[in-house]
C-alpha positions as CSV (number, residue, x, y, z in Angstrom):
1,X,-13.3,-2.2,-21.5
2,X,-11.6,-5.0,-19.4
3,X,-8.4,-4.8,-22.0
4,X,-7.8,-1.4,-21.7
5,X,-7.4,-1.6,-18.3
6,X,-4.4,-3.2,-17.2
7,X,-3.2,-1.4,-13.5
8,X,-5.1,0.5,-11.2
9,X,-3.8,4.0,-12.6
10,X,-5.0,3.1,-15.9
11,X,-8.5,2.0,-14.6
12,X,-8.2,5.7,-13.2
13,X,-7.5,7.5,-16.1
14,X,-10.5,5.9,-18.1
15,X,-12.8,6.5,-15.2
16,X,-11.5,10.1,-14.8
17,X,-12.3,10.3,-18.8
18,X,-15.7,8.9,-18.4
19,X,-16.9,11.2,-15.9
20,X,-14.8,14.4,-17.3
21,X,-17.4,13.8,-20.2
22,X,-20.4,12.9,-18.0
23,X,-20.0,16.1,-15.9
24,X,-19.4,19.2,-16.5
25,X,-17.3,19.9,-13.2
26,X,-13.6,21.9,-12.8
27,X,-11.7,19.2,-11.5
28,X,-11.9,15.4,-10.5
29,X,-9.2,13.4,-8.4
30,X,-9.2,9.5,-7.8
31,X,-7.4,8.6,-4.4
32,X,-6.5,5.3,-3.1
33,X,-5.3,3.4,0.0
34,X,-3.1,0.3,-1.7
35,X,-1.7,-0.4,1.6
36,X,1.0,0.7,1.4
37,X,-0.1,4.6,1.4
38,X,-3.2,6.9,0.2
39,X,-1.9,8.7,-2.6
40,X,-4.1,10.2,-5.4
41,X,-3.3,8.6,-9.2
42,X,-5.0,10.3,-10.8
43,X,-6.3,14.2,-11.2
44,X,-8.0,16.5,-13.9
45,X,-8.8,20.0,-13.9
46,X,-10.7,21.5,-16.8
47,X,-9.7,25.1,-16.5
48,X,-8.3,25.8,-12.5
49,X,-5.7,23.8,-10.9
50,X,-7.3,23.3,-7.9
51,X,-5.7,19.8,-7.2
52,X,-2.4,18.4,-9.0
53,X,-1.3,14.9,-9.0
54,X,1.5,15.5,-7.3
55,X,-0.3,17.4,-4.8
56,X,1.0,17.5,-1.1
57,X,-1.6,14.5,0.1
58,X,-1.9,15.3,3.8
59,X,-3.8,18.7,2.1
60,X,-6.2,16.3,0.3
61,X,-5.8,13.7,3.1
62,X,-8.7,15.2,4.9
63,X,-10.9,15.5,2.5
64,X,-10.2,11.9,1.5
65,X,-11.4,11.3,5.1
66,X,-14.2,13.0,5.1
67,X,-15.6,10.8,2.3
68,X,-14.5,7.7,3.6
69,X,-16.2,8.3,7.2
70,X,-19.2,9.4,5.7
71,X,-22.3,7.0,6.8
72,X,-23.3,7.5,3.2
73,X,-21.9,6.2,0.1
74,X,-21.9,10.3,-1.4
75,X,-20.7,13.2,0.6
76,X,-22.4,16.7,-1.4
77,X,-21.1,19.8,0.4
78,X,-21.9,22.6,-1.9
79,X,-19.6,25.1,-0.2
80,X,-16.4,24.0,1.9
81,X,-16.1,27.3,3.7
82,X,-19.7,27.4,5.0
83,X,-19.7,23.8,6.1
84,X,-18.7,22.6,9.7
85,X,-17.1,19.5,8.1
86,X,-14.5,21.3,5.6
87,X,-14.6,25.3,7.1
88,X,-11.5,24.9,9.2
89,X,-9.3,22.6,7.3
90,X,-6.1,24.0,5.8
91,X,-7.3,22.6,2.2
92,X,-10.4,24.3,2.4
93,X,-8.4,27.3,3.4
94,X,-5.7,27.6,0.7
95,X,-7.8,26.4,-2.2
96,X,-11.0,28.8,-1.0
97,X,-15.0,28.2,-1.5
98,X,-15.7,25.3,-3.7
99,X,-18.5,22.8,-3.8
100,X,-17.2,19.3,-3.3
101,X,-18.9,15.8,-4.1
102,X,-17.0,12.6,-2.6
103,X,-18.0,8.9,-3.7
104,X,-16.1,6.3,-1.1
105,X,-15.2,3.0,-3.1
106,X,-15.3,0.1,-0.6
107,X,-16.2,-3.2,-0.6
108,X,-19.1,-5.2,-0.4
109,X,-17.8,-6.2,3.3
110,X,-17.6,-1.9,3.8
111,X,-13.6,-2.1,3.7
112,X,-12.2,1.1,2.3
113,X,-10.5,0.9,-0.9
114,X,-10.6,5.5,-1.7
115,X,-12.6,8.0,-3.1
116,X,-13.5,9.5,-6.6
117,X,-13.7,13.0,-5.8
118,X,-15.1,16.5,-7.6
119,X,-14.8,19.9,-7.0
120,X,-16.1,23.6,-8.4
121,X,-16.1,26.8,-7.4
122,X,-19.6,26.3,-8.6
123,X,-22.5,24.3,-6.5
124,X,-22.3,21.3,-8.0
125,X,-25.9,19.4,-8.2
126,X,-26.7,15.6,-9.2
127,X,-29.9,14.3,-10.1
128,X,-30.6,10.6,-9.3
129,X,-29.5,9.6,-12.6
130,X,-26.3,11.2,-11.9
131,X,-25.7,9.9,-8.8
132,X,-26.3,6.3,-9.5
133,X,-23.8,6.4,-12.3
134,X,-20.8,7.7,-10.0
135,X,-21.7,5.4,-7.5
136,X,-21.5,2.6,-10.6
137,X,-17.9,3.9,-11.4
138,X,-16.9,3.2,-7.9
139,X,-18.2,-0.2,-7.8
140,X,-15.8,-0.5,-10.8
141,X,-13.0,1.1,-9.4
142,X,-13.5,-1.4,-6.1
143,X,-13.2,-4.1,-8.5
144,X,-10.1,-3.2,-10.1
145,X,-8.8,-2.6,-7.0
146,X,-9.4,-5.8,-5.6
147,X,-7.3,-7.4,-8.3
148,X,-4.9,-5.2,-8.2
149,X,-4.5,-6.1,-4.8
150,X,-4.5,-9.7,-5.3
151,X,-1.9,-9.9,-7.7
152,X,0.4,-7.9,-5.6
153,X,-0.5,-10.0,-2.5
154,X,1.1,-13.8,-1.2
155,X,-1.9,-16.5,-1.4
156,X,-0.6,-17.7,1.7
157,X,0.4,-15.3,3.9
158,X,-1.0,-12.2,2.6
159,X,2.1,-10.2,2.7
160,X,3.2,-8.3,-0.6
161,X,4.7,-10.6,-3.1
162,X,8.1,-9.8,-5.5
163,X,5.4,-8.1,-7.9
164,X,4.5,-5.3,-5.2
165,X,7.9,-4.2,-5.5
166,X,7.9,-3.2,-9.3
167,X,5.9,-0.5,-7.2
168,X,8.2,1.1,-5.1
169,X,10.7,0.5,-7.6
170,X,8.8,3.0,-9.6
171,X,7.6,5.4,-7.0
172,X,9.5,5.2,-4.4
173,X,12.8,7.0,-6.2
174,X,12.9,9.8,-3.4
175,X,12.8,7.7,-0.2
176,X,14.8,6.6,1.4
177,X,15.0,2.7,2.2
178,X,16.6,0.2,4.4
179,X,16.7,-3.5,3.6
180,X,16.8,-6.8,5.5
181,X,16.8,-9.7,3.6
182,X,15.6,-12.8,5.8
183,X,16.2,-16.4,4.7
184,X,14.9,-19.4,6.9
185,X,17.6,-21.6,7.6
186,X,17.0,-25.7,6.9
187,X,13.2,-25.1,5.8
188,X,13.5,-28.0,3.3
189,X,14.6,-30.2,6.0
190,X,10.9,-29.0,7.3
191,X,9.3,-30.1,4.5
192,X,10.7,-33.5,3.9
193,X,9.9,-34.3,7.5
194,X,6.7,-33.2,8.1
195,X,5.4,-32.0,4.4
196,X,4.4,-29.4,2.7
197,X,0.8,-28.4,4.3
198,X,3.1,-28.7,7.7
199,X,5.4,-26.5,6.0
200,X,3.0,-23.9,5.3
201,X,1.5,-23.4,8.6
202,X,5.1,-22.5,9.6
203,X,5.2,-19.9,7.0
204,X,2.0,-18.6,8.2
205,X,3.9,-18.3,11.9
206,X,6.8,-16.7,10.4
207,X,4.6,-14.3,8.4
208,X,2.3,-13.3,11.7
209,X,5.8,-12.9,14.2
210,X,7.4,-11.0,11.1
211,X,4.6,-8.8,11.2
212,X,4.3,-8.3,15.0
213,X,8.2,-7.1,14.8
214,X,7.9,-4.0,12.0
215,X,5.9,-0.9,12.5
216,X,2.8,-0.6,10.3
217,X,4.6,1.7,8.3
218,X,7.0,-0.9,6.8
219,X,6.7,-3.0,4.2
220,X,6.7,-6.5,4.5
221,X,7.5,-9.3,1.4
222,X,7.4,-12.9,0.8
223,X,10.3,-13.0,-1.5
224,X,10.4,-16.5,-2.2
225,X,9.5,-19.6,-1.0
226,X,10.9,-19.0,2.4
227,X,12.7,-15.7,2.0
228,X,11.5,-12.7,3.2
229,X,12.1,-8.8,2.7
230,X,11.6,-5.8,5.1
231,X,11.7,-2.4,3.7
232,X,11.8,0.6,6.4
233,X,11.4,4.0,4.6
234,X,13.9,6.6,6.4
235,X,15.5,3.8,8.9
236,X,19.1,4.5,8.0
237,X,20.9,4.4,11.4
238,X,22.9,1.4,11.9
239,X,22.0,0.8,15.3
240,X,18.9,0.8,14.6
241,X,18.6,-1.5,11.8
242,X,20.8,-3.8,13.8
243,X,18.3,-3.7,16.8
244,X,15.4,-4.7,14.5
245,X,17.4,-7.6,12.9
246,X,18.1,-9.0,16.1
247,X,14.1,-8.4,17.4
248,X,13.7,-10.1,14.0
249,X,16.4,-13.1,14.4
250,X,15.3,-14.1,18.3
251,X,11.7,-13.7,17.3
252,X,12.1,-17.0,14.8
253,X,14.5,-18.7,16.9
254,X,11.5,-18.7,19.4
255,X,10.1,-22.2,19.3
256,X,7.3,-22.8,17.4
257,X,4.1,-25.3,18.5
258,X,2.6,-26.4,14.9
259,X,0.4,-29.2,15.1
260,X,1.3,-30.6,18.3
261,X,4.7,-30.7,17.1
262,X,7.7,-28.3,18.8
263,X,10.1,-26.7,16.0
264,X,13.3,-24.7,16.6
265,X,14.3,-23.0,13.6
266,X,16.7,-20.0,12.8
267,X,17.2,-17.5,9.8
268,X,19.6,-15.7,8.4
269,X,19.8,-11.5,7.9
270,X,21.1,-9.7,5.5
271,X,20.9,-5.9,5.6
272,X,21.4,-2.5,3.7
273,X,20.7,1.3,3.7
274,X,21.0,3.9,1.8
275,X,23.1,6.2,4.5
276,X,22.1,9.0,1.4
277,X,23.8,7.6,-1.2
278,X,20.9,7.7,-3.5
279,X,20.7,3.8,-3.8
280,X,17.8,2.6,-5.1
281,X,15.9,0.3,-3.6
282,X,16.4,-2.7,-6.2
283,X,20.3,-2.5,-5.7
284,X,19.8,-2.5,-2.2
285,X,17.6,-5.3,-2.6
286,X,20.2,-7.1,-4.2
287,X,22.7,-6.1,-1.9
288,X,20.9,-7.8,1.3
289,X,20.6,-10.6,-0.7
290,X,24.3,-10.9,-1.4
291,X,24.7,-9.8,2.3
292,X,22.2,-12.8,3.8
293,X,24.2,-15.0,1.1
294,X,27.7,-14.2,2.6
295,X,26.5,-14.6,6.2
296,X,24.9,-18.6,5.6
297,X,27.8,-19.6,4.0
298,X,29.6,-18.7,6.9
299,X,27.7,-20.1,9.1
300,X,27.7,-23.3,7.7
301,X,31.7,-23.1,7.2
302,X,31.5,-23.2,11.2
């Protein structure tokens, strides 16, 4: 099994192929929080449409939270218009009376990872048997998410590493991004003074005050040793790119107290938007990176 499965939407499809075979049910839908959003990756219907990948996901948002709420590990609600829980939500409204079965995939420490979800405009009913094995395929699907996860995730500071962006490069064609590309002036200096294990506790710093200067909703990157990258879906304005660079720039110039020892360090910021043009996000990438270039060289021509 393990090599077929080589991304999370993969692992999806084969589960989705499993079950579609293990249960005679209209539709099934796999949804997943990777951080960076809930989306659903994958969907099957066997005869009604009654959910479409590319279905608008704050419909099947709240049916995604229903399952992950539920005390239980299986939510069975075998019609959605006669129960409290799914009567009155504009899903249950447009798509009608069907019977819905939800398994959350967590983990062992109960963090939410998403749902495997099935629907029919017929009751569905499990027997133990039944039960058990979806419950199996989500403890699978936790697992694959978990490294999928990892290898899109910084040992160190648990950002999202350079891989995490093949991800928007791919699915994030009709956003649009802003960039700022943050280099950390004179960190080698750092490290030949104090070492490396010093120089990663600063990193750690950088990552945390980085972190407390974006909204949740951006997406934060170790690029490189000690470069970083924001992304800020829909923040196109100048100004107020320019505002956050400078929050960002006189947040690290803030001293730092690492081991007993004071450090004043700087960065330079490079930055670039869209403003519509329909860049995408890897030439804007590149773009900051020329632009944080351009600025250190002048700085140290000073």
């Amino acid at each position: 099994m393990s090599s077929q499965v080589r991304s999370l939407e993969e692992a999806a499809e084969l589960i989705i192929d499993i079950i579609k075979d293990y249960l005679q049910v209209n539709t099934l839908f796999i949804a997943a929080n990777d951080g960076y959003a809930n989306r659903v990756i994958r969907a099957f219907n066997r005869y009604e449409n009654l959910v479409r990948h590319d279905m608008h996901l704050p419909l099947l948002q709240s049916y995604y939270n229903l399952t992950d709420n539920q005390a239980d590990s299986v939510i069975l609600i075998p019609n959605t218009l006669e129960d409290a829980r799914t009567s009155d939500l504009p899903i249950t409204k447009q798509l009608g009376p069907c019977s819905f079965v939800g398994i959350a995939v967590k983990t062992p420490d109960n963090q939410s990872f998403g749902t495997i979800c099935a629907m029919d405009r017929d009751p569905i009913i499990l027997n133990e048997l039944q039960l058990s094995f979806l419950q199996s395929m989500a403890s699978f699907l936790s697992y694959i998410i978990e490294l999928e996860n990892a290898s899109v995730t910084d040992s160190l500071t648990g950002l999202y590493n350079r891989r995490f962006l093949s991800h928007l490069y791919q699915n994030g064609s009709d956003k649009q991004f802003s960039v700022i590309f943050i280099d950390i002036d004179d960190f080698k200096e750092v490290n030949d003074t104090y070492g490396h294990d010093f120089g990663d506790l600063l990193l750690l710093e950088i990552a945390e005050r980085l972190q407390q200067s974006v909204r949740k909703t951006d997406i934060l990157v170790r690029y490189g040793g000690d470069e970083f990258l924001i992304c800020f879906q829909y923040l196109v304005d100048n100004q107020d790119i320019q505002f956050v660079a400078g929050k960002i720039k006189d947040s690290i110039e803030e001293p730092f107290s690492i081991n007993g020892h004071m450090i004043q360090i700087s960065a330079s910021i490079g930055i670039s938007s869209t403003h519509g043009a329909g860049s995408s996000l890897k030439e804007l990438i590149s773009d900051a990176d020329h632009a944080m270039y351009g600025i250190k060289q002048n700085e140290k021509n000073l």
